[in-house]
C-alpha positions as YAML, in Angstrom:
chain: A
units: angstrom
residues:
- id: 1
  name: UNK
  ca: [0.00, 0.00, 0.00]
- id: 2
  name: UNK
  ca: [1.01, 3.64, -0.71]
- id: 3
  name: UNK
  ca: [1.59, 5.71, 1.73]
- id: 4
  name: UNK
  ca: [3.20, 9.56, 1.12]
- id: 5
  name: UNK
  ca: [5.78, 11.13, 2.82]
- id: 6
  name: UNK
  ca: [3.44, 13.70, 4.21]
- id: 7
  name: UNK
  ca: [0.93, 11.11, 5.38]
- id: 8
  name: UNK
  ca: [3.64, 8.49, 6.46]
- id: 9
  name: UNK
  ca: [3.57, 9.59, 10.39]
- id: 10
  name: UNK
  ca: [-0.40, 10.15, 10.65]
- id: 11
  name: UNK
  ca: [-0.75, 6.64, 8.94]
- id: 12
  name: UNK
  ca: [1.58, 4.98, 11.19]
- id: 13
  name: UNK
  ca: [0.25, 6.39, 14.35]
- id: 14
  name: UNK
  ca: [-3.64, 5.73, 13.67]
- id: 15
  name: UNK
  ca: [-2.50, 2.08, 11.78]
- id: 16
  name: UNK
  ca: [0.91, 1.37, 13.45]
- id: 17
  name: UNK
  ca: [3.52, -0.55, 11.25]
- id: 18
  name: UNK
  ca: [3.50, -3.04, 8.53]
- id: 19
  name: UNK
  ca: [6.12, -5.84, 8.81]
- id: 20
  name: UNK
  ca: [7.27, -4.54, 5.28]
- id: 21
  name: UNK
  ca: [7.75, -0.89, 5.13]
- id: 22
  name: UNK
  ca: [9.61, 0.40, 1.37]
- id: 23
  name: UNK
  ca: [11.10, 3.86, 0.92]
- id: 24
  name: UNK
  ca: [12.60, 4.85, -1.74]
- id: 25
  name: UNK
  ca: [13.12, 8.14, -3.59]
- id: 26
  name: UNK
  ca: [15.99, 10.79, -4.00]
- id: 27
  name: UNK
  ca: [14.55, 13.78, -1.58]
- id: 28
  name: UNK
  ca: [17.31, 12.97, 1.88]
- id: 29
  name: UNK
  ca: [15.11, 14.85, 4.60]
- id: 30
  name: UNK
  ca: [11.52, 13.23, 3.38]
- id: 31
  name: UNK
  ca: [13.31, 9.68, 4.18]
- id: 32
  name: UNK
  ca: [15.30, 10.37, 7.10]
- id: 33
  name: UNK
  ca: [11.88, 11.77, 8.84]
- id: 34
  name: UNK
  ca: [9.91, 8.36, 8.03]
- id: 35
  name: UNK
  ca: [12.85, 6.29, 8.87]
- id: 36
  name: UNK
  ca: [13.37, 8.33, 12.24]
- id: 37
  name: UNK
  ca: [8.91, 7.86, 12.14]
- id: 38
  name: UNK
  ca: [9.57, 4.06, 12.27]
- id: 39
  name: UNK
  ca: [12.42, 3.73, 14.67]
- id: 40
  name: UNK
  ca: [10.64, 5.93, 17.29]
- id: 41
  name: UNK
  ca: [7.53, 3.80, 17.31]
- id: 42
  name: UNK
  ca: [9.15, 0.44, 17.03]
- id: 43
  name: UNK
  ca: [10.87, 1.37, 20.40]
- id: 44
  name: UNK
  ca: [7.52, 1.69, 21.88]
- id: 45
  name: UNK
  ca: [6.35, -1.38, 20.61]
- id: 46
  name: UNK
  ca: [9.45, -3.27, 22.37]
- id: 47
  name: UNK
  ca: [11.97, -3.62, 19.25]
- id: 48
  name: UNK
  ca: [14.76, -2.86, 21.18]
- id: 49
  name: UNK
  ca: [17.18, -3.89, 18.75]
- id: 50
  name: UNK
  ca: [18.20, -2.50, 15.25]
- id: 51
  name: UNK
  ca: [20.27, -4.63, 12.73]
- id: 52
  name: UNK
  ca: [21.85, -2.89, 9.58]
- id: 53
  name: UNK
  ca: [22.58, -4.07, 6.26]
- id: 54
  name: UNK
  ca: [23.75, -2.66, 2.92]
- id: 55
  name: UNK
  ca: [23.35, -5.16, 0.04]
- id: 56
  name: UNK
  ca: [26.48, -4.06, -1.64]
- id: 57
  name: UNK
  ca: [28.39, -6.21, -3.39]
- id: 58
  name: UNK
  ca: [29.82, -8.33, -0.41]
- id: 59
  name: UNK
  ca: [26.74, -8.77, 0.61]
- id: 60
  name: UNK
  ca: [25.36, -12.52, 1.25]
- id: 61
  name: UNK
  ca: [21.67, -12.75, 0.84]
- id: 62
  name: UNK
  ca: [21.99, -15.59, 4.05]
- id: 63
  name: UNK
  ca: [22.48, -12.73, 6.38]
- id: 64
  name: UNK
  ca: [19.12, -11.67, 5.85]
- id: 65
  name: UNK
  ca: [17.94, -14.93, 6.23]
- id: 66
  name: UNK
  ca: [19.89, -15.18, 9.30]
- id: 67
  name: UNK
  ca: [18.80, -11.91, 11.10]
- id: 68
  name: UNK
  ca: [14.82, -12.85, 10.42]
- id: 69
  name: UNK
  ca: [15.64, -16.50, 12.11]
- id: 70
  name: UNK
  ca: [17.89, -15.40, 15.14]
- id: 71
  name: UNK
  ca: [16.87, -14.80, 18.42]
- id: 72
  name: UNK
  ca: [18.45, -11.22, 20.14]
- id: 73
  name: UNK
  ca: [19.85, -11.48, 23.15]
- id: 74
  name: UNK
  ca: [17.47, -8.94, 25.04]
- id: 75
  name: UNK
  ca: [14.09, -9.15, 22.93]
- id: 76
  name: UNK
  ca: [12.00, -11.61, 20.59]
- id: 77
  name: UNK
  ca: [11.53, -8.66, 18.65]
- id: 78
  name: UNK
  ca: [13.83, -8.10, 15.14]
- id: 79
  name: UNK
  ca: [13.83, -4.70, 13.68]
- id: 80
  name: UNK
  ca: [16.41, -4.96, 10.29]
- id: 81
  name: UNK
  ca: [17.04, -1.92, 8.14]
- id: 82
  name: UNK
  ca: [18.39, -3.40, 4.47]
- id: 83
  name: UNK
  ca: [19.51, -0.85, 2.03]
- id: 84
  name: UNK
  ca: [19.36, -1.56, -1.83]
- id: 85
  name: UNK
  ca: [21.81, 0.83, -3.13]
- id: 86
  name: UNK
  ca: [20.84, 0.78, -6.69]
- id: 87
  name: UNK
  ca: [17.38, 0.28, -5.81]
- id: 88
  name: UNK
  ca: [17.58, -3.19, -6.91]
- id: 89
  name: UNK
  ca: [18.17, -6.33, -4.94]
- id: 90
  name: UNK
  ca: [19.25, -8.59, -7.78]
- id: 91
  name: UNK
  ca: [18.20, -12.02, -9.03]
- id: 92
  name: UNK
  ca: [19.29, -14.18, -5.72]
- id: 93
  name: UNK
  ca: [17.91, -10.85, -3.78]
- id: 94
  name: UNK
  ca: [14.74, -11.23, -5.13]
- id: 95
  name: UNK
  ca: [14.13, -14.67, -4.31]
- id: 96
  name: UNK
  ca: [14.77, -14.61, -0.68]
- id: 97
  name: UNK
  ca: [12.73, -11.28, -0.41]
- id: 98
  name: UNK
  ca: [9.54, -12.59, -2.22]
- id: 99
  name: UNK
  ca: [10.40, -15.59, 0.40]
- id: 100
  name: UNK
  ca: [10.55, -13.31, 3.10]
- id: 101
  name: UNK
  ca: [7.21, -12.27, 2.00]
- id: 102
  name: UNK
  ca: [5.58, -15.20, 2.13]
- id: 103
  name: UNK
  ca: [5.30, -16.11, 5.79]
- id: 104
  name: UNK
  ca: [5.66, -12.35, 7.51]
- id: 105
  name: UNK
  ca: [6.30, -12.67, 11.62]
- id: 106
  name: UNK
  ca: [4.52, -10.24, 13.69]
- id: 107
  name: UNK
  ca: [8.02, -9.91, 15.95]
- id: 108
  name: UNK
  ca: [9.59, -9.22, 12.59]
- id: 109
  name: UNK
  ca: [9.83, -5.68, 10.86]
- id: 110
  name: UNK
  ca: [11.97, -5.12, 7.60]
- id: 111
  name: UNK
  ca: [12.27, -1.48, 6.40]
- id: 112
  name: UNK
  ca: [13.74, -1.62, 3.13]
- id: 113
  name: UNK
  ca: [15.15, 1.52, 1.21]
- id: 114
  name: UNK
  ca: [16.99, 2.76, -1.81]
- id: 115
  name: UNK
  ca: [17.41, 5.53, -4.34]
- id: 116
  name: UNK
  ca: [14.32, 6.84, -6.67]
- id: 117
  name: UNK
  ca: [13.37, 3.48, -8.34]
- id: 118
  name: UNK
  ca: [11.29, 3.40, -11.85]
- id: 119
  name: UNK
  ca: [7.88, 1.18, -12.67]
- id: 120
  name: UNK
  ca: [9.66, -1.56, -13.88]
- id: 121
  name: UNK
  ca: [11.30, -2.12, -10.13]
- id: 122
  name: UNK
  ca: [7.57, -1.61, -8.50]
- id: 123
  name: UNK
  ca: [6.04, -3.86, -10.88]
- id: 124
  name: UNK
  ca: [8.78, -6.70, -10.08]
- id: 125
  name: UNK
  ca: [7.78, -9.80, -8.28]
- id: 126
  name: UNK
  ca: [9.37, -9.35, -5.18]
- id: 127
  name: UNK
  ca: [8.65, -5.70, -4.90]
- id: 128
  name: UNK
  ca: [4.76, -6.38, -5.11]
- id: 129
  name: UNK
  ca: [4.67, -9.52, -2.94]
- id: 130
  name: UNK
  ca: [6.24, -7.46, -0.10]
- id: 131
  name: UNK
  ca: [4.07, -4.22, -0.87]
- id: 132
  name: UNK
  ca: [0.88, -6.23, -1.08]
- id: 133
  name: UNK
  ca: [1.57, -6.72, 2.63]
- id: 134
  name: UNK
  ca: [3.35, -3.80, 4.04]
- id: 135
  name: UNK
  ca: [3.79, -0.15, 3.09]
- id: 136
  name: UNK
  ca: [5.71, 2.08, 0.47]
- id: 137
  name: UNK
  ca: [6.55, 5.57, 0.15]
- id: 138
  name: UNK
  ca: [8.48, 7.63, -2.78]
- id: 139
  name: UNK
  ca: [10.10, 10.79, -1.99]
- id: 140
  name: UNK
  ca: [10.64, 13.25, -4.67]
- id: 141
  name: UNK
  ca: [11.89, 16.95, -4.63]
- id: 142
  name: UNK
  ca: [9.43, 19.30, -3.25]
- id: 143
  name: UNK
  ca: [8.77, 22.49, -5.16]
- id: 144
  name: UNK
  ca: [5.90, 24.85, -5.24]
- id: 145
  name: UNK
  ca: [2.62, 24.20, -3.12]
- id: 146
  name: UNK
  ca: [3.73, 21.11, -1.72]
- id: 147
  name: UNK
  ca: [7.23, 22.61, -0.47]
- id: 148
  name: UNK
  ca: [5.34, 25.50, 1.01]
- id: 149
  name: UNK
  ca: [2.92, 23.39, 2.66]
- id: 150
  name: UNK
  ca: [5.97, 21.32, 4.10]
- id: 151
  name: UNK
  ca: [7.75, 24.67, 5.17]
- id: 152
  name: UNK
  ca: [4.44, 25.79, 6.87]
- id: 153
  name: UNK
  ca: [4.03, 22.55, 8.76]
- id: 154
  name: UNK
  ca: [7.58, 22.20, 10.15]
- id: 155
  name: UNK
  ca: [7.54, 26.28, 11.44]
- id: 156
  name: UNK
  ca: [3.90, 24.89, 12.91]
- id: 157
  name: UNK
  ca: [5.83, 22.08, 14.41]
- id: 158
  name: UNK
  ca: [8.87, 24.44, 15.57]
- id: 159
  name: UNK
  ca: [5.72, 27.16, 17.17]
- id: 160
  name: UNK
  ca: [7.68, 29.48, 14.93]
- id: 161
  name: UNK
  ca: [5.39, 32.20, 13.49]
- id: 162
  name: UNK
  ca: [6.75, 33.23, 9.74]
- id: 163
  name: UNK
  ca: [4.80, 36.04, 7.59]
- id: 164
  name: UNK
  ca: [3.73, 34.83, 4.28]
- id: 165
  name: UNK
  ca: [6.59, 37.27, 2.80]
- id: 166
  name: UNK
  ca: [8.90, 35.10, 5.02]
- id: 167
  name: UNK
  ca: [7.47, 31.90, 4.43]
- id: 168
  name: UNK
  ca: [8.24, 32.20, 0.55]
- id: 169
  name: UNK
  ca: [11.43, 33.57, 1.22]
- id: 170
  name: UNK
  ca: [12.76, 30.12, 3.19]
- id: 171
  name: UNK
  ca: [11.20, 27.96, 0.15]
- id: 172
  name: UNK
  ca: [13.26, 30.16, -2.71]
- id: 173
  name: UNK
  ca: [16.44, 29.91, -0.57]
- id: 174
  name: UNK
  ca: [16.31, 26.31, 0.12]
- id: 175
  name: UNK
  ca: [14.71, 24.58, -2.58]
- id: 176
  name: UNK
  ca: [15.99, 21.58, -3.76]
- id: 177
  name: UNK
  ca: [17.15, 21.22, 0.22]
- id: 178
  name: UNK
  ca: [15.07, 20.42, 2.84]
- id: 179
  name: UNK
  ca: [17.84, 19.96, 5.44]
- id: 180
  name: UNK
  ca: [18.17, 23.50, 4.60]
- id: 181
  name: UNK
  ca: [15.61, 24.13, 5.26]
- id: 182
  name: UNK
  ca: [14.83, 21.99, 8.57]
- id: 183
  name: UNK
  ca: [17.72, 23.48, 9.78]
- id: 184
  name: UNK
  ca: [16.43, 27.33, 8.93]
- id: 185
  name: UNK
  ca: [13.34, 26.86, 10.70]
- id: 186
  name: UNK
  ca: [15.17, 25.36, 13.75]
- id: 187
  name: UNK
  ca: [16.86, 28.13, 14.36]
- id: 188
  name: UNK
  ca: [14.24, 30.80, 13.79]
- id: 189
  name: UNK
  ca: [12.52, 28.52, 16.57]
- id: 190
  name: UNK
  ca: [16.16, 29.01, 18.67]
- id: 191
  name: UNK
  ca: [16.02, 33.02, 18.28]
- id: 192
  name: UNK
  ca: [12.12, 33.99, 18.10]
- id: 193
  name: UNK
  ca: [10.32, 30.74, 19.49]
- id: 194
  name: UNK
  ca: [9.85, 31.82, 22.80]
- id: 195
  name: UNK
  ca: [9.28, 35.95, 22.17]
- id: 196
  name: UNK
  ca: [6.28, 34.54, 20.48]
- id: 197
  name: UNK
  ca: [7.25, 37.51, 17.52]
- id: 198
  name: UNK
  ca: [6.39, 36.99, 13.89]
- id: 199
  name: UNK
  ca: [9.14, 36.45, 11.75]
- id: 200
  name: UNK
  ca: [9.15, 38.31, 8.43]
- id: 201
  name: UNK
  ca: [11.49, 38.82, 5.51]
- id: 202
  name: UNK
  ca: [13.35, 41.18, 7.12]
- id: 203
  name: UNK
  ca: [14.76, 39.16, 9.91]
- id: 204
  name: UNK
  ca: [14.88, 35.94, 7.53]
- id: 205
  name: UNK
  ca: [17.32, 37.85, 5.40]
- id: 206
  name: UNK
  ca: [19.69, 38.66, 8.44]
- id: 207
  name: UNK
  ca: [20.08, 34.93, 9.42]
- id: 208
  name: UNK
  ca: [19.45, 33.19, 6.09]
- id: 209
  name: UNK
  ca: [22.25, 31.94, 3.69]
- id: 210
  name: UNK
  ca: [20.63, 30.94, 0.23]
- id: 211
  name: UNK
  ca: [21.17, 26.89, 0.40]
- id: 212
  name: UNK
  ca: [18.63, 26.00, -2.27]
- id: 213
  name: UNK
  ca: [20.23, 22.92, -4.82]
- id: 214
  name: UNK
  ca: [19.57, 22.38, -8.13]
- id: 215
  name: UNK
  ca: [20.28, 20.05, -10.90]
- id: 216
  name: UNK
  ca: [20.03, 20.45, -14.23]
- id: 217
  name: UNK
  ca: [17.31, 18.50, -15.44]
- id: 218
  name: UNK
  ca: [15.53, 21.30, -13.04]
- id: 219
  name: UNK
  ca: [17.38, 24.26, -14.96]
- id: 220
  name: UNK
  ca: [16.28, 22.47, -18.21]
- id: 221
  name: UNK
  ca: [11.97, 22.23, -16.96]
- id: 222
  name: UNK
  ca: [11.81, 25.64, -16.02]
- id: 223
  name: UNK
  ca: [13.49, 26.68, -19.50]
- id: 224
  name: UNK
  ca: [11.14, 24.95, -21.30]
- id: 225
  name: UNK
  ca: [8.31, 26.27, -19.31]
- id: 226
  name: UNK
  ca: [9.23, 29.48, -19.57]
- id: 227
  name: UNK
  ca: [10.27, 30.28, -16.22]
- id: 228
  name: UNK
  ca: [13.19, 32.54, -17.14]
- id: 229
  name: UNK
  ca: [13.65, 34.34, -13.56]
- id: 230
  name: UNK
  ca: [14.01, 31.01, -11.75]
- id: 231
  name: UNK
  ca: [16.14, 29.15, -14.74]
- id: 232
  name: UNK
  ca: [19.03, 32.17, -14.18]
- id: 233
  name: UNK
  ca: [18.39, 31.61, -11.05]
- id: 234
  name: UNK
  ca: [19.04, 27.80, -10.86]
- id: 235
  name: UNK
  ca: [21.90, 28.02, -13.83]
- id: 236
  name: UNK
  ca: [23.53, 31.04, -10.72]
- id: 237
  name: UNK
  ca: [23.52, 28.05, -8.47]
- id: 238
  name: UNK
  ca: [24.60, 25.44, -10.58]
- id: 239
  name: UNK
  ca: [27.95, 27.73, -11.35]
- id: 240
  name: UNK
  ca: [28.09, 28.23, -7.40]
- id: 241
  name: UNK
  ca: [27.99, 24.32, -6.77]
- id: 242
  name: UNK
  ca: [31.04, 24.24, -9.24]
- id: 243
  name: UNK
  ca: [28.91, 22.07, -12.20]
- id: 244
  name: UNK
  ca: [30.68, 22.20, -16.08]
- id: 245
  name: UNK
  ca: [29.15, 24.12, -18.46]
- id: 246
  name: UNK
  ca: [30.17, 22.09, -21.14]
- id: 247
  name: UNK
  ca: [27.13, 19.67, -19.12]
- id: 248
  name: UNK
  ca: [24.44, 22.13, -19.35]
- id: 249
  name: UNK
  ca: [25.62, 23.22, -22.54]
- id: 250
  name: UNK
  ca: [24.91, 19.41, -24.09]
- id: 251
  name: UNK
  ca: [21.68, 19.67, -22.53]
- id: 252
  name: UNK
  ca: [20.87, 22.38, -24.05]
- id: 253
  name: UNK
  ca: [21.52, 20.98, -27.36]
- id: 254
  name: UNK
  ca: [19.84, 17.99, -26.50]
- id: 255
  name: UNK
  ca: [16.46, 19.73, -25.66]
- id: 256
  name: UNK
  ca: [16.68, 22.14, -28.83]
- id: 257
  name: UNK
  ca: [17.44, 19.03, -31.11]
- id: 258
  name: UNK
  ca: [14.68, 17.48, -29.30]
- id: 259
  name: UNK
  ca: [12.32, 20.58, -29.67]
- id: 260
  name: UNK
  ca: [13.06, 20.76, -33.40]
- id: 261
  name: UNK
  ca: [12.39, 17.37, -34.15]
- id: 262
  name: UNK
  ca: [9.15, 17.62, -32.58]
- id: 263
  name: UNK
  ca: [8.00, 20.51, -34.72]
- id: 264
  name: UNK
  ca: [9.24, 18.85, -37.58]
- id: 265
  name: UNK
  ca: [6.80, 15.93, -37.31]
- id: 266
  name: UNK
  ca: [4.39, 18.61, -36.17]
- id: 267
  name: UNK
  ca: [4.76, 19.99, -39.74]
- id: 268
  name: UNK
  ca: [4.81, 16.61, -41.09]
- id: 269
  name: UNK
  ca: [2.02, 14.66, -39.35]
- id: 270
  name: UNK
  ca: [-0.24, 16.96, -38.15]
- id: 271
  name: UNK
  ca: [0.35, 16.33, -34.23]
- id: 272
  name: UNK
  ca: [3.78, 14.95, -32.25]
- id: 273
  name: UNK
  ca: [3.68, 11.50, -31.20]
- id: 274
  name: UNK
  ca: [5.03, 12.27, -27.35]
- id: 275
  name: UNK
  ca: [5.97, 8.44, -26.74]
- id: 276
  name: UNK
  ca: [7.75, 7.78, -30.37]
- id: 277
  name: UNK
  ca: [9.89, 10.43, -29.08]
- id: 278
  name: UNK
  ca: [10.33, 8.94, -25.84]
- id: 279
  name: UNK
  ca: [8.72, 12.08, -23.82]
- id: 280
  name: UNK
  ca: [7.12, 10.97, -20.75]
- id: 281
  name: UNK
  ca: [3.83, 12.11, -19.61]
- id: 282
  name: UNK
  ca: [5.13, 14.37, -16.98]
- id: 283
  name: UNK
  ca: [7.32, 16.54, -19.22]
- id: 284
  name: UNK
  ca: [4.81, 16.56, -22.08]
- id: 285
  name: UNK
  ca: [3.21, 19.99, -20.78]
- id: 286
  name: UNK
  ca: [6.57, 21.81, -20.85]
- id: 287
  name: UNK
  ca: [7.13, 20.54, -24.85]
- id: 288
  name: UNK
  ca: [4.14, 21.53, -25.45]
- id: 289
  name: UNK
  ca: [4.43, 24.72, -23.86]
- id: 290
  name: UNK
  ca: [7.73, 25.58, -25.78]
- id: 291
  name: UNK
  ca: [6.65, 24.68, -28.64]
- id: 292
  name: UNK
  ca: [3.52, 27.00, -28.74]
- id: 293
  name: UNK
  ca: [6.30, 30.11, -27.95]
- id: 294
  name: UNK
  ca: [8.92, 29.03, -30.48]
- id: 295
  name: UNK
  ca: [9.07, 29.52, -34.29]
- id: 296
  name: UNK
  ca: [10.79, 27.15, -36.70]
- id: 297
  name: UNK
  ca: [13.39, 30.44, -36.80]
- id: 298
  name: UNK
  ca: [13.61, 30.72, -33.21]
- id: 299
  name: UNK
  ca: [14.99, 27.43, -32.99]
- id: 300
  name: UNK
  ca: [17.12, 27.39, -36.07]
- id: 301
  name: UNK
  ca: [18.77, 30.47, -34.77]
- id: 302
  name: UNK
  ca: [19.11, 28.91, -31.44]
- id: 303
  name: UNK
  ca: [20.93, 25.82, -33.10]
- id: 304
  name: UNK
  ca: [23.49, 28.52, -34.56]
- id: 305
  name: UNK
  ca: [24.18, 30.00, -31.22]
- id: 306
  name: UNK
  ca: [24.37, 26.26, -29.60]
- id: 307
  name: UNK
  ca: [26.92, 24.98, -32.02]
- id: 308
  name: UNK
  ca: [28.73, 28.68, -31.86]
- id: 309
  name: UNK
  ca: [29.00, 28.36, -27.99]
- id: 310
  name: UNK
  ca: [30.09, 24.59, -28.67]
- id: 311
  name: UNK
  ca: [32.91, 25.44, -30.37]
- id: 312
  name: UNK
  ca: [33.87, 28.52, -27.97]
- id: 313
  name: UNK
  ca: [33.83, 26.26, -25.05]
- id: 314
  name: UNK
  ca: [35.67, 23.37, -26.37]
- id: 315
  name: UNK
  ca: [38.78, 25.59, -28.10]
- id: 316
  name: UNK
  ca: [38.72, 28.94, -25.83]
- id: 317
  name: UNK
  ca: [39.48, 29.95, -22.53]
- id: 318
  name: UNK
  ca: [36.45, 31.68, -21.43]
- id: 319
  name: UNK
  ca: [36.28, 33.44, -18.38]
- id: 320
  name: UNK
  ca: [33.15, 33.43, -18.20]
- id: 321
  name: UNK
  ca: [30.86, 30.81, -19.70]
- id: 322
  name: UNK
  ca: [27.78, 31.07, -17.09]
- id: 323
  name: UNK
  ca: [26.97, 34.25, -18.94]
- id: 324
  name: UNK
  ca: [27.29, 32.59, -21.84]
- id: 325
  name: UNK
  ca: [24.90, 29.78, -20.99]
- id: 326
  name: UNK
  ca: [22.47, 32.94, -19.84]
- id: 327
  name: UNK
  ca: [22.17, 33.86, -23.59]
- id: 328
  name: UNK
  ca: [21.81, 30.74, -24.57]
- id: 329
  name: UNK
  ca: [19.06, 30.58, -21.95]
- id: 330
  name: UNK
  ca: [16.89, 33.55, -22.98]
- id: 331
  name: UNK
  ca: [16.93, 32.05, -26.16]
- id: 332
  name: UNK
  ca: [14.03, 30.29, -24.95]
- id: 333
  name: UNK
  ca: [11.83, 32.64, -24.41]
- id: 334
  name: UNK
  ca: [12.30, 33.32, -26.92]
- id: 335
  name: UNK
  ca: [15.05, 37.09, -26.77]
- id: 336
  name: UNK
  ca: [15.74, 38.80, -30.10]
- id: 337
  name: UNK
  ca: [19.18, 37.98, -29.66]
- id: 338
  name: UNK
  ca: [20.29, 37.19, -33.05]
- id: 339
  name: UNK
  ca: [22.49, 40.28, -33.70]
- id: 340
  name: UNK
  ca: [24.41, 40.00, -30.19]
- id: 341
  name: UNK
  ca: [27.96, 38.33, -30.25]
- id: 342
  name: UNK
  ca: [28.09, 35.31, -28.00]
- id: 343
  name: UNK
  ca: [32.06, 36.32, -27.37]
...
């Protein structure tokens, strides 16, 4: 059963614990809360005990086996934590797991987690047999109404009280990073918790240090969607976090080449067959929405300035390719930038 990350402590206390429990994802804070979720309450239901594995490769699958079967010392009760750090347990892995599944122990709890895993892992034997009796969770990125309504519940949490000024202000300078911003509202709680003051942008802005993290494949939506102010602002951080332009510059090219060909067989076929050209569902919206603000021209021209900038980066010295990658950037908006000298 699915549980999400925002629901995973309500569910727990109202339905306690599953002797299965999956989480997965790529989002750090979202897992360490539910994993910190279960350890708390299998303390209170007398798992004293907490074995830890990594199946890495040195790991035997028999220790598993061994840690459901053995009896602790100082309780009945076996809490394991098994990591999958590809997200995948393998073909002897999956065996003894869909065996595990088989004949769950009510002194026995497995949490099991890994990395952000795809359909074809949840739709794998062993991953069904245990979710069909336990619980699983996916963390993703927060961004937008769901990372303000995470922001809002941990100053709630924290009796901190934040302006709604203040409250955006803490979601632009740490998204992409939770910790962040956990660790923001903690101390807001530290300096103005007990004063019982509200905390606006003002005093954010004396005690804040932008922390938000970004990757690419962000930078790349938001150009797409038009969301020039917070692309700059992502490609800013990306040059801050040390990342190589010549990266974002292939991306670039990639999603132009990508855009082009879609307009082609626009032209060609009357609509664009999203799937033949392997564009998921969830990024569909932002080719679409490109594609409705740029011309056959506007993307020629951006090709020229792509392959120009290619050829800059790979046989000068620039000092400064972010700004570089900027006008490349605006490019799809698209900027009338065709007379401007990319040097």
């Amino acid at each position: 059963m699915q549980v999400y990350p925002n629901r995973f402590e309500q569910h727990v206390q109202q339905q306690g614990l599953s002797p299965f429990i999956l989480i997965f994802g790529d989002e750090p804070q979202q897992k360490l809360d539910m994993i910190d979720c279960v350890r708390a309450h299998v303390k209170t239901q007398g798992f004293e005990e907490r074995q830890t594995l990594v199946a890495d490769t040195d790991f035997s699958w028999s220790q598993l086996i061994d840690a459901t079967q053995t009896m602790s010392l100082f309780s009945d009760k076996q809490y394991i934590e098994l990591t999958l750090p590809t997200g995948k347990p393998g073909a002897e892995g999956s065996k003894v797991l869909t065996a595990i599944s088989e004949n769950p122990s009510p002194d026995t709890i497995i949490l099991i987690q890994g990395p952000k895993i795809g359909k074809d892992v949840q739709k794998a034997k062993w991953f069904k047999a245990l979710d069909s009796k336990g619980m699983f969770s996916h963390c993703y990125p927060l961004e937008g109404k769901q990372l303000q309504q995470w922001v809002q519940q941990r100053c709630r949490e924290q009796q901190v009280n934040v302006t709604p000024a203040g409250m955006a202000m803490i979601c632009d300078f740490s998204e992409g990073n939770l910790l962040a911003a956990k660790q923001e509202i903690e101390k807001l709680s530290l300096m103005y918790g007990d004063s019982g003051q509200t905390v606006d942008e003002k005093m954010l802005a004396n005690s804040m240090v932008d922390q938000s993290r970004f990757t690419v494949f962000q930078f790349i939506d938001d150009l797409l969607a038009g969301d020039m102010q917070k692309a700059i602002k992502i490609l800013y951080r990306l040059e801050s976090e040390g990342v190589e332009p010549n990266i974002i510059l292939w991306s670039l090219i990639k999603e132009a080449q990508t855009l082009l060909e879609c307009k082609s067989m626009q032209s060609l076929e009357g609509n664009i067959n999203f799937n033949k050209m392997r564009i998921w569902q969830s990024k569909q919206g932002l080719y679409r929405s490109a594609l409705q603000r740029l011309s056959d021209a506007d993307l020629q021209l951006m090709m020229t300035h792509l392959q120009q900038a290619d050829l800059i980066l790979k046989s000068e010295q620039t000092r400064k390719p972010f700004i570089l990658l900027s006008h490349l950037a605006v490019m799809f908006m698209p900027a009338p930038l065709q007379h401007l000298p990319l040097r």
